[in-house]
C-alpha positions as CSV (number, residue, x, y, z in Angstrom):
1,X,0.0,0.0,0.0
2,X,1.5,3.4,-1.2
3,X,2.3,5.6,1.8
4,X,0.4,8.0,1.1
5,X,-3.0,6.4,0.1
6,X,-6.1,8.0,1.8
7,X,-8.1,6.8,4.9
8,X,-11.5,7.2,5.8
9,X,-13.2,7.4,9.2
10,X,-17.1,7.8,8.7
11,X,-18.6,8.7,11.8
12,X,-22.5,9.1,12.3
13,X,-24.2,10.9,15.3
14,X,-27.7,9.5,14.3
15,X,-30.2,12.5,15.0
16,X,-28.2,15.3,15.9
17,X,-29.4,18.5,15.2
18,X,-26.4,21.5,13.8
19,X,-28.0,23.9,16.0
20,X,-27.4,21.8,19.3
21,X,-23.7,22.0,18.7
22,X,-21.8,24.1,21.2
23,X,-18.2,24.4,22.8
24,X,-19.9,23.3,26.5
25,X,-22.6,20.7,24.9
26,X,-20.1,18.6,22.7
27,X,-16.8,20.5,23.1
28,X,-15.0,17.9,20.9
29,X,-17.2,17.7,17.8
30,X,-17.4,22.0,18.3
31,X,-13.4,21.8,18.2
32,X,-13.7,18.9,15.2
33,X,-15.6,21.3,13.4
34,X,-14.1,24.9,14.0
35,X,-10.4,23.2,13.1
36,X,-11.7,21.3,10.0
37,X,-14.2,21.5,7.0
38,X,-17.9,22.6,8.2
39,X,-20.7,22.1,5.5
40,X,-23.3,24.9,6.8
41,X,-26.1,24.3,3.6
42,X,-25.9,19.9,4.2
43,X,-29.2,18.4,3.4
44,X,-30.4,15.1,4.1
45,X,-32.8,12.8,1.9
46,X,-36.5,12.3,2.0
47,X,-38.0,11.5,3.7
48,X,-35.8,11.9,6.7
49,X,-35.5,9.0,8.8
50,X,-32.5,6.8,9.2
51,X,-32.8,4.0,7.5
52,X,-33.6,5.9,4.3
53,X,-29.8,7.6,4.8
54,X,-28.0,4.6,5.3
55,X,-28.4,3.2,2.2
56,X,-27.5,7.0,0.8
57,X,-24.8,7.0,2.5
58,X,-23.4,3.7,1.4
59,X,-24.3,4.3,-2.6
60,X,-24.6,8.1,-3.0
61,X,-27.6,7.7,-4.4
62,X,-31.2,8.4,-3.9
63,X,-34.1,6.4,-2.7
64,X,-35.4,6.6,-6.1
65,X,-32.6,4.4,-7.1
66,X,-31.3,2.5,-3.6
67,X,-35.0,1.1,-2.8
68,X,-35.3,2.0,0.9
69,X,-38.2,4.2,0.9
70,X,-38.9,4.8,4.3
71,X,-38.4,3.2,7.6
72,X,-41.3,1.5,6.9
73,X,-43.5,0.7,3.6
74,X,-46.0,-1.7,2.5
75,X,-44.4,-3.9,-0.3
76,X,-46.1,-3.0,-3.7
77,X,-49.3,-4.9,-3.2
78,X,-50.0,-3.7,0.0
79,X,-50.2,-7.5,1.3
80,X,-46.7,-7.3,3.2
81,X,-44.9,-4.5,5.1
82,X,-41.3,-3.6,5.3
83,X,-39.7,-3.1,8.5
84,X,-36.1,-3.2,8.6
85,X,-35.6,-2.0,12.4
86,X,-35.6,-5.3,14.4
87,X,-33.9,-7.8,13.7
88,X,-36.8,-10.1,12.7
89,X,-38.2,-7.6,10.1
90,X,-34.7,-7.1,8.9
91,X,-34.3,-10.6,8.1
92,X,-37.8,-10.9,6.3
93,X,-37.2,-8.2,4.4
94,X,-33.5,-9.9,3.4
95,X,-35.6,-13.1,2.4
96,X,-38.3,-11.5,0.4
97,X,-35.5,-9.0,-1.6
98,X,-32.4,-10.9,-1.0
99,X,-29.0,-8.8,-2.1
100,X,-31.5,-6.1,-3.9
101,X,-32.6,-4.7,-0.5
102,X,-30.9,-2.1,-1.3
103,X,-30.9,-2.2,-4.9
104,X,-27.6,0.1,-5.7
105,X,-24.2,-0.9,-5.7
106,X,-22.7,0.2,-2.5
107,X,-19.3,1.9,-1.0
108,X,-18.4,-2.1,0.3
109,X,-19.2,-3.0,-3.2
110,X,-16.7,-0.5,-5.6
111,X,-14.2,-1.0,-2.9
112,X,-14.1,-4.8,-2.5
113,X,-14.1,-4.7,-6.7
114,X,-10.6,-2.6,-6.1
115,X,-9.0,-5.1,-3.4
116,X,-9.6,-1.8,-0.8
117,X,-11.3,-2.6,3.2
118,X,-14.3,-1.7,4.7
119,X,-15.1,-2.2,8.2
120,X,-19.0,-1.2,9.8
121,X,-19.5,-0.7,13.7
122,X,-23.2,-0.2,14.4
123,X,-25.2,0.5,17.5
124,X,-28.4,1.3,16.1
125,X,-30.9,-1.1,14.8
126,X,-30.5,-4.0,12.6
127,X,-31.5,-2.3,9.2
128,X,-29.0,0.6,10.1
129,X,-26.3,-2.1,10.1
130,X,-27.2,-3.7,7.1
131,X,-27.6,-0.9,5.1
132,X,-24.4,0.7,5.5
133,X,-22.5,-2.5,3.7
134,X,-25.8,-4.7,2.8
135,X,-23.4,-7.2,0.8
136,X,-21.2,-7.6,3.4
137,X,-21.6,-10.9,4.1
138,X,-20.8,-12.6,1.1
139,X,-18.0,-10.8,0.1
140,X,-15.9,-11.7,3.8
141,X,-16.5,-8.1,4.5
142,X,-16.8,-7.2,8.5
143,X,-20.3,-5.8,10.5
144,X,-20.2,-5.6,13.5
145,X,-24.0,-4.5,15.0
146,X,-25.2,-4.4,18.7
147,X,-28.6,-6.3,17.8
148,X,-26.5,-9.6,17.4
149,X,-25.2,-12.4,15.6
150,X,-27.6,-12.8,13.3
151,X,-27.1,-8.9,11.9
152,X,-23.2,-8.9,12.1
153,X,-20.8,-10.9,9.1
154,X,-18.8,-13.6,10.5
155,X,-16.1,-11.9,9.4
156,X,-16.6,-9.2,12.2
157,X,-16.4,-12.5,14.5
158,X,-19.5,-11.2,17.0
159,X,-18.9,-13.9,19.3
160,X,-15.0,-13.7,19.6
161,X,-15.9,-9.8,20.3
162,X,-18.1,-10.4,23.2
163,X,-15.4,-13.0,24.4
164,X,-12.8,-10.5,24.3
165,X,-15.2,-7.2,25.4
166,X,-17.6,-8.6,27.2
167,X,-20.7,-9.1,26.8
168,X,-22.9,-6.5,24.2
169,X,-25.1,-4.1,26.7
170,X,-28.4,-4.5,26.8
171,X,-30.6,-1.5,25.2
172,X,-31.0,2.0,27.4
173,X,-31.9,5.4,27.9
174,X,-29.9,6.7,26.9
175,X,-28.3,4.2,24.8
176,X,-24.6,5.7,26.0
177,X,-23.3,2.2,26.7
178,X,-23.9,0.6,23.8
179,X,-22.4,3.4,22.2
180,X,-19.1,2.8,23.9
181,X,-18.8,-0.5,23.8
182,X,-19.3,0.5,19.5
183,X,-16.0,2.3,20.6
184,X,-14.3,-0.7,21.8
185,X,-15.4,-2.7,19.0
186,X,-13.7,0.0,16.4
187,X,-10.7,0.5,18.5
188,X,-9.7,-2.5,20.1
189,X,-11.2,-5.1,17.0
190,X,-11.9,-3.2,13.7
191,X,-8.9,-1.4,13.2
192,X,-6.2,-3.9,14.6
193,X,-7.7,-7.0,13.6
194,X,-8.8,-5.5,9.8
195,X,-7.0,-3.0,8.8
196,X,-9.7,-1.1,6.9
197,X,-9.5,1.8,4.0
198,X,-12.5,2.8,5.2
199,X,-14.1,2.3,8.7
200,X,-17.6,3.0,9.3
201,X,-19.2,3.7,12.9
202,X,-22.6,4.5,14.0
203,X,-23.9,5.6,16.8
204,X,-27.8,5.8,17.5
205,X,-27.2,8.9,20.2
206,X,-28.5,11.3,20.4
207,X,-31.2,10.3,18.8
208,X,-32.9,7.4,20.9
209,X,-32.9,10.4,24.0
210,X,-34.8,13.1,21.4
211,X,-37.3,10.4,20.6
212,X,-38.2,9.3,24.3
213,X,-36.9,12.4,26.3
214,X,-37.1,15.3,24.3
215,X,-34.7,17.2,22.6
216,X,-32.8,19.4,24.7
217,X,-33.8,17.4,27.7
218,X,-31.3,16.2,30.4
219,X,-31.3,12.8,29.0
220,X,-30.7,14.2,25.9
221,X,-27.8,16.3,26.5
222,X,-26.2,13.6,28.4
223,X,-26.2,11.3,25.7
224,X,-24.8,14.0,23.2
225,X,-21.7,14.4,25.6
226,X,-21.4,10.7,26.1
227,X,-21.2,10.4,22.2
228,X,-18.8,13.5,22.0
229,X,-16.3,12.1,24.6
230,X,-16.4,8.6,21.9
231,X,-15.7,10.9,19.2
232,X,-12.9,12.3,21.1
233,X,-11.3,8.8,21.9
234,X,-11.7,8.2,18.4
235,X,-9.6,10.8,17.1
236,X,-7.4,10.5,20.1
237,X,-6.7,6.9,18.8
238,X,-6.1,7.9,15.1
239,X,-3.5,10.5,16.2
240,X,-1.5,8.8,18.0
241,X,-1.5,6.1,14.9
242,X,1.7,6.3,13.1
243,X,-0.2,6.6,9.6
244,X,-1.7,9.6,11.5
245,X,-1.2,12.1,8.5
246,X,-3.3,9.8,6.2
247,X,-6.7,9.7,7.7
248,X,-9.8,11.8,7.0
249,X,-12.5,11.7,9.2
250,X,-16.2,13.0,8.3
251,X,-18.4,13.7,10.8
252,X,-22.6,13.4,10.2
253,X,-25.6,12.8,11.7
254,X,-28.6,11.9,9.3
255,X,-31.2,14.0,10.1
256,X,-32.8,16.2,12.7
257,X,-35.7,16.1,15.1
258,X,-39.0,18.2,16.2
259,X,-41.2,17.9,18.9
260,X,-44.2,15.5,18.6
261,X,-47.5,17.9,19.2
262,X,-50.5,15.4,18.8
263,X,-50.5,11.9,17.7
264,X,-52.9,10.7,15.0
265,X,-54.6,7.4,13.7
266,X,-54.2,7.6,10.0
267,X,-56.0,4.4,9.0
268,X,-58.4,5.3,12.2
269,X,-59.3,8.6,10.3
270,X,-59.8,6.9,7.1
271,X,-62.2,4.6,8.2
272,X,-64.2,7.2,10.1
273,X,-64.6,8.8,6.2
274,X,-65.4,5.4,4.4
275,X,-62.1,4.5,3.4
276,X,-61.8,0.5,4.6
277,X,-58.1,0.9,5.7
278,X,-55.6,-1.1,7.5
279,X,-51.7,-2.2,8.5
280,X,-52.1,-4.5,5.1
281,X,-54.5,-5.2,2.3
282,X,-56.8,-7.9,3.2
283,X,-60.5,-9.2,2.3
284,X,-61.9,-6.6,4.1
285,X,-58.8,-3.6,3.6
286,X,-58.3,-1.5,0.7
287,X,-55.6,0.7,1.9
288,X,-52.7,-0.5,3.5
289,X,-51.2,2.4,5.6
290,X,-48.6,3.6,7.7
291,X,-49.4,6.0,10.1
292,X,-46.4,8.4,10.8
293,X,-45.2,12.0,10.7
294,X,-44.2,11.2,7.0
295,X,-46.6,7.8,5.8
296,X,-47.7,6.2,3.3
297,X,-50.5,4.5,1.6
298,X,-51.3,1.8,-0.7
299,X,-54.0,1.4,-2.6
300,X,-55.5,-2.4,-4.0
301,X,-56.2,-0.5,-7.4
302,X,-53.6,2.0,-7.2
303,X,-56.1,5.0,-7.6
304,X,-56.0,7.3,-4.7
305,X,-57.4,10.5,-5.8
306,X,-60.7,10.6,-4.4
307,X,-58.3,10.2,-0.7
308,X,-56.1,12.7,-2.0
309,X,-59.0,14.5,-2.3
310,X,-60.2,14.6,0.9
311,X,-56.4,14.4,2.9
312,X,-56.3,18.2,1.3
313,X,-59.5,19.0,3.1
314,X,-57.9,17.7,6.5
315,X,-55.8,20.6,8.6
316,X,-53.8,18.0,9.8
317,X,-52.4,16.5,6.4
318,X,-49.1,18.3,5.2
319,X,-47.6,17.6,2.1
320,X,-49.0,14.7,-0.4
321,X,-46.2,12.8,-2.9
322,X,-47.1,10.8,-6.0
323,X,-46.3,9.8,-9.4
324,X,-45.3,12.1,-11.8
325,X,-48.0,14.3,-13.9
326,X,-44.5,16.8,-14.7
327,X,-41.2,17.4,-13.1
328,X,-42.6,19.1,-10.0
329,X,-46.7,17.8,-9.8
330,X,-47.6,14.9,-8.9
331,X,-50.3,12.5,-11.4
332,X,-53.0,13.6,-8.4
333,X,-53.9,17.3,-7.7
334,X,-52.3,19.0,-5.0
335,X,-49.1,16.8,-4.6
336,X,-45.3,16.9,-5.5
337,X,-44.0,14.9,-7.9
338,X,-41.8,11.7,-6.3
339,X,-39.2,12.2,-8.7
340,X,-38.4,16.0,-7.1
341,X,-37.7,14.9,-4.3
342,X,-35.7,11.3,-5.5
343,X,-38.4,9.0,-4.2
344,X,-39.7,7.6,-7.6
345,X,-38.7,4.0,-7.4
346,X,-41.7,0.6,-7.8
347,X,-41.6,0.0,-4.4
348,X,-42.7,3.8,-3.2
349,X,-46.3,3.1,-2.2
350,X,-48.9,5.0,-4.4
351,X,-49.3,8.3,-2.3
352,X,-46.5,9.6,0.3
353,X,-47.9,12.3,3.1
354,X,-46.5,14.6,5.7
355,X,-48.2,15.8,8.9
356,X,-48.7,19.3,10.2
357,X,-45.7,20.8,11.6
358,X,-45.0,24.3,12.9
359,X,-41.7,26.2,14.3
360,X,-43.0,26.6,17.9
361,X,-40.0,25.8,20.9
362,X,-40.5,23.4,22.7
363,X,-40.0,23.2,26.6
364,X,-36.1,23.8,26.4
365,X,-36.0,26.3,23.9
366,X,-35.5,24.2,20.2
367,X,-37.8,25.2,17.8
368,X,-39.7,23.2,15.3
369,X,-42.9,20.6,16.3
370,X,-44.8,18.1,13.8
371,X,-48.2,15.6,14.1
372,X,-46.9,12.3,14.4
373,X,-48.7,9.0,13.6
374,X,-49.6,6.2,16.2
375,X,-46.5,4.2,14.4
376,X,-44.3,6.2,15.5
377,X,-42.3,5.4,18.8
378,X,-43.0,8.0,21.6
379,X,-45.9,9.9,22.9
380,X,-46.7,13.6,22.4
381,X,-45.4,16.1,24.5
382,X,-42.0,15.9,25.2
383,X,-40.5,12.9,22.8
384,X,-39.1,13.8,19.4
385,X,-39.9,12.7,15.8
386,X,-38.3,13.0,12.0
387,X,-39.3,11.7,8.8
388,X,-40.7,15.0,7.1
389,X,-39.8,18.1,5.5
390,X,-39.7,20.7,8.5
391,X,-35.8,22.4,8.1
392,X,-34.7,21.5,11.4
393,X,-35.8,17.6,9.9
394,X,-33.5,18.3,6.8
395,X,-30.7,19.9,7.6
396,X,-28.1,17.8,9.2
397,X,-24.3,17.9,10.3
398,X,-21.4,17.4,7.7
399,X,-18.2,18.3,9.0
400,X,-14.9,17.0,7.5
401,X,-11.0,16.9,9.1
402,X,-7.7,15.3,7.0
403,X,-5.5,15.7,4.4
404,X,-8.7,16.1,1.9
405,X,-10.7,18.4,3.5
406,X,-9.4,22.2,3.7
407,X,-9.1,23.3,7.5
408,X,-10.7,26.0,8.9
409,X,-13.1,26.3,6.4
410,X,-16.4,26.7,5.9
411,X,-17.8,25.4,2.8
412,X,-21.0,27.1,1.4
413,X,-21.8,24.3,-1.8
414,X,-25.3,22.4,-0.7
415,X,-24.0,18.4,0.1
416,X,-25.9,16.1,1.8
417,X,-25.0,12.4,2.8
418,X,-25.6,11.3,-0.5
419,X,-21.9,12.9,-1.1
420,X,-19.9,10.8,1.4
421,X,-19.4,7.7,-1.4
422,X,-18.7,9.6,-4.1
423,X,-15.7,11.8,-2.1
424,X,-14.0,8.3,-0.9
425,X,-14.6,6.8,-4.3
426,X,-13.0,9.7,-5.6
427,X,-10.1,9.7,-3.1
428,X,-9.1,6.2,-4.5
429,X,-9.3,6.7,-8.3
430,X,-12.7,4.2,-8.1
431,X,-15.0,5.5,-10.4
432,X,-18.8,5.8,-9.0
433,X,-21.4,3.1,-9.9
434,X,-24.4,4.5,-13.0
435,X,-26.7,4.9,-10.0
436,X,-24.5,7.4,-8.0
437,X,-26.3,11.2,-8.2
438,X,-24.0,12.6,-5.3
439,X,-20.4,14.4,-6.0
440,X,-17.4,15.1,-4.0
441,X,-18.1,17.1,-1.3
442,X,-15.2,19.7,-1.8
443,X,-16.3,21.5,-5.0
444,X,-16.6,25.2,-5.2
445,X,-20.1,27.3,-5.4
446,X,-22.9,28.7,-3.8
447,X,-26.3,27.7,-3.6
448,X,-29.7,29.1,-5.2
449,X,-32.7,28.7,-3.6
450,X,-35.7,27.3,-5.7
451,X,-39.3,27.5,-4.8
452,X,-41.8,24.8,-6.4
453,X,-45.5,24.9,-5.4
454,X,-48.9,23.1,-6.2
455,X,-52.4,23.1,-5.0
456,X,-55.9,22.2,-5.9
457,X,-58.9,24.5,-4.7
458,X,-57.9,26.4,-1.3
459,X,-54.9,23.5,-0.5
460,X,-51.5,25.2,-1.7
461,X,-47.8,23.9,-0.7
462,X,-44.7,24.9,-1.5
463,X,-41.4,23.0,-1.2
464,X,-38.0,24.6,-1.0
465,X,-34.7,23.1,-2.7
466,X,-31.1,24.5,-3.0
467,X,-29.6,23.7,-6.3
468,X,-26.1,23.7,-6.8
469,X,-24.7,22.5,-10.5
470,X,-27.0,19.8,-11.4
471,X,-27.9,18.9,-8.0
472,X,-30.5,19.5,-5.8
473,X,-31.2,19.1,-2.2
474,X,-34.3,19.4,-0.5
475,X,-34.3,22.5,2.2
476,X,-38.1,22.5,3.7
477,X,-41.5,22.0,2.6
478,X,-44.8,23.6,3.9
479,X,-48.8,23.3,3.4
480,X,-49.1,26.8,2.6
481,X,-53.2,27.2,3.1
């Protein structure tokens, strides 16, 4: 291996909202980011949950061409539901799709085609470590995830791990332990025992203590400094390496959070008007739904403009998403088109929805609150909830440090987490798989704003985008009526 040849350190704060970040909240990631690269105008996908991003992040490209839709999606047909978060659903999902889960070549892929390493340390949920290498497995590649076993390669040896470290800790709140032992596993296995070009590690803090604490709360602050003193051992470790001067670290967290208002039914308020809907299409469902801040719906026909119809007439309903009519409306009045906002792929149910949201504080002071569904996790109030198209949803931290990445600078080009591949592709002379729509994430430019709207009768909305080049990347949406 030439001397000089690059090395990557991906690390993922899953949740963590830019404007949480301060000198006495997470003094390490503040000094990361005012001695490296800072990416003020990064974007994350739609919709906004994690285990959309993961795959993004692994491919660089968008849902519309990776396949993971949302957290959770009926399969076209509306008989079955994807679920990738526990293990079980994970491993359903693996049978039913097998290696086109995620249907894009991936980061693990171009670089095991160009003899380079990749190692994955996970403490979030099973899909989260699957997606970030999901071919893994059969190509001797290491994952090592907190939900077990049957989630990590054999290659990451799970049960020599827990021999060595002791035992995985069992899930909390905050999920801080976990998180360090994802540390350990990195530290004292990964990087010793693999040697990797490119080492992955996520950690699901803060983002379990915004969903059942609140974001701000105590809980919540304590997890962010647990996860800033692991980022701190972490690039403690790498400089003291003596390949020290080779390694590039990028910092992220996929998306942000509000505060959950109300909670709502959605299949409960469709039934109420007529509509016979349901988890899954059955003898005596038409629709099969999931009920969350951002949902979606399937329809046994496929038509779905007489609901579109009256969602617009609710005050609750946000945005609507469907099949193209044009570049920017969708095939039924008063929606976006699924291809603006990179969701158009077969498996993206029939119509896509966001809830109300608003840019109220919330009890310590961070703005920003949305309807959530009853599938989502906490209860209203006080718990936190992403998936839609508020700003503080969208915009998310990319930060950069290394030979790469220009210190002290602040970048104004729009990136997003769809650029992470491309920039280590790039860094290696590998070029990106047909499917890639993300770029290196040092390129020059400032971004305009665009404005697209659409409405039927007194229902208007308006989404906002910042285009750079030929890319776009979605900056907030609103029901404007």
């Amino acid at each position: 291996m030439a001397a000089d040849e690059p090395r990557f350190l991906i690390v993922a704060m899953d949740g963590l909202r830019p404007d949480m970040i301060s000198e006495d909240a997470c003094p390490a990631v503040a000094r990361f980011i005012a001695e490296g690269c800072l990416w003020p105008h990064a974007r994350t996908v739609f919709p906004s949950e994690t285990r959309v991003v993961t795959p993004t992040v692994a491919t660089g490209a968008w849902p519309a061409r990776h396949g993971l839709v949302a957290n959770t999606f009926p399969m076209p047909g509306g008989g079955l539901r994807v679920n990738t978060a526990p293990v079980e659903g994970l491993l359903a999902a693996v049978a039913h799709y097998g290696d086109a889960l995620v249907a894009a070549p991936t980061l693990g892929d171009r670089l095991a085609a160009a003899d380079k390493r990749i190692a994955v340390v996970s403490a979030g949920t099973a899909g989260n470590a699957y997606c970030l290498n999901p071919r893994a497995r059969g190509r001797g590649q290491p994952t090592f995830s907190v939900q077990g076993p049957d989630v990590s390669t054999p290659a990451a040896d799970h049960a020599g791990v827990e021999e060595r470290l002791g035992p995985t800790p069992a899930q909390a709140l905050p999920n801080t332990a976990r998180c360090c032992y994802a540390t350990r596993v990195l530290l004292e296995e990964m990087l010793p025992r693999h040697d990797p070009h490119v080492a992955v590690i996520w950690y699901s803090e803060p983002d379990i203590a915004m969903h059942f604490a609140g974001i701000g709360s105590d809980t919540c602050q304590d997890a962010l400094a647990s996860v800033d003193s692991e980022f701190a051992r972490l690039l403690s470790a790498l400089d003291a390496r003596p390949d020290a001067a080779r390694w590039n670290v990028i910092l992220l967290s996929d998306h942000g959070q509000v505060t959950i208002r109300e909670k709502l039914d959605m299949a409960a308020q469709m039934r109420a008007a007529g509509f016979r809907a349901g988890p899954r299409i059955d003898a005596d469902t038409d629709y099969a739904v999931v009920s969350s801040s951002c949902g979606n719906i399937v329809s046994r026909d496929g038509q779905i403009a007489r609901l579109a119809d009256w969602m617009r007439e609710q005050p609750w309903v946000g945005l609507l998403f469907s099949r193209g009519a044009n570049e920017v409306e969708g095939h039924v009045a008063g929606s976006f088109a699924l291809g603006l906002v990179g969701l158009d792929h077969e498996r993206t149910p029939h119509l896509v929805y966001t809830l109300g949201q608003d840019d109220n504080p919330n009890a310590y002071g961070f703005a920003g609150g949305a309807v959530a569904g009853t599938d989502d996790p906490p209860p209203p109030g006080f718990g936190g909830i992403h998936g839609g198209v508020h700003a503080k949803e969208l915009a998310c931290l990319l930060a950069a440090r290394g030979p790469l990445f220009p210190a002290l600078a602040s970048a104004e080009a729009a990136v997003g987490p769809i650029d992470i591949a491309p920039t280590v592709l790039a860094a290696f002379g590998i070029a990106p798989a047909e499917t890639v729509s993300g770029g290196p994430l040092v390129r020059p430019g400032l971004p305009q704003r665009l404005v697209f709207e659409t409405g039927a009768g007194t229902y208007a909305a308006r989404l906002a985008m910042l285009e750079i080049g030929t890319r776009r990347y979605l900056d907030s949406g609103r029901r404007a009526s």
